[in-house]
N, C-alpha and C positions, 0 to 999 in steps of 0.2 A: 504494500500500500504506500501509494507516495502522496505527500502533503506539501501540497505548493504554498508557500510563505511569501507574501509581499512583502517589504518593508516599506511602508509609509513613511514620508518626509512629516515631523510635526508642523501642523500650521500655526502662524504666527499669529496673535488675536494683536499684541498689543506692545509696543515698546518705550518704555519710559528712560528718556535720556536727562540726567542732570548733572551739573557740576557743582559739587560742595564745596565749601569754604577752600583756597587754598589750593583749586585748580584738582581738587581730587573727582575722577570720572565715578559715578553709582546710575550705573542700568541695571532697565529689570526689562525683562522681558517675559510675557504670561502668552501660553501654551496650546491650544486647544482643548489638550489632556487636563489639563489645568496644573501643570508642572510651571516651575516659575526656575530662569536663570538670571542668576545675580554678577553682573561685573561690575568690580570696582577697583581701584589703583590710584595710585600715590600722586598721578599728574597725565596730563591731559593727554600724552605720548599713545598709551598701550593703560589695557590692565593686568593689575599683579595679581590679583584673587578672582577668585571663581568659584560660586557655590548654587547649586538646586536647591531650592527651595521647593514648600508647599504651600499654598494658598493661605492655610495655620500659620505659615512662619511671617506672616507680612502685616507690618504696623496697617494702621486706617489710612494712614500719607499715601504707602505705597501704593495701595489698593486702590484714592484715588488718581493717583499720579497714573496707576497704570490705565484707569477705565476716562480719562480726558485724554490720553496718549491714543485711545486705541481710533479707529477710521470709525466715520459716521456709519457705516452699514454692519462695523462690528461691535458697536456700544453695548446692545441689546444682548448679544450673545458673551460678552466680555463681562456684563451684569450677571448674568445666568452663571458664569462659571465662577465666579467671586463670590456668589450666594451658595452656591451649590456645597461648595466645601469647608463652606463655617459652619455649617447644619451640621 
């Protein structure tokens, strides 16, 4: 028996770009899945860290920073997925 496995590209709802005091980069980026990736770094070049998150892991900031980030046709669904996993 063989099982054919696609691998889906995750699609991207929403991307939040900011720069914090002192020229330091903090992006989020939220997932379809509803997985969130966090970059952030020491200055505006590159980032030094990188960590997954979950939708549990993100202050109220992020969560609105990420659903005013997200495209008018994906607000609704970016809502849906922010609600979904505080439940």
């Amino acid at each position: 028996m063989f099982i054919n496995v696609q691998f889906m590209e995750k699609r991207i709802l929403a991307h939040a770009q900011k720069i914090r005091s002192n020229l330091f980069d903090d992006h989020y980026t939220l997932y379809q899945d509803g997985s969130v990736l966090h970059e952030y770094g020491k200055n505006i070049q590159g980032f030094d860290f990188t960590e997954h998150l979950s939708i549990r892991d993100l202050s109220p900031e992020v969560k609105v920073r990420l659903y005013d980030a997200a495209k008018e046709e994906d607000k609704e669904e970016v809502k849906k997925v922010l609600i979904m996993w505080v439940i």
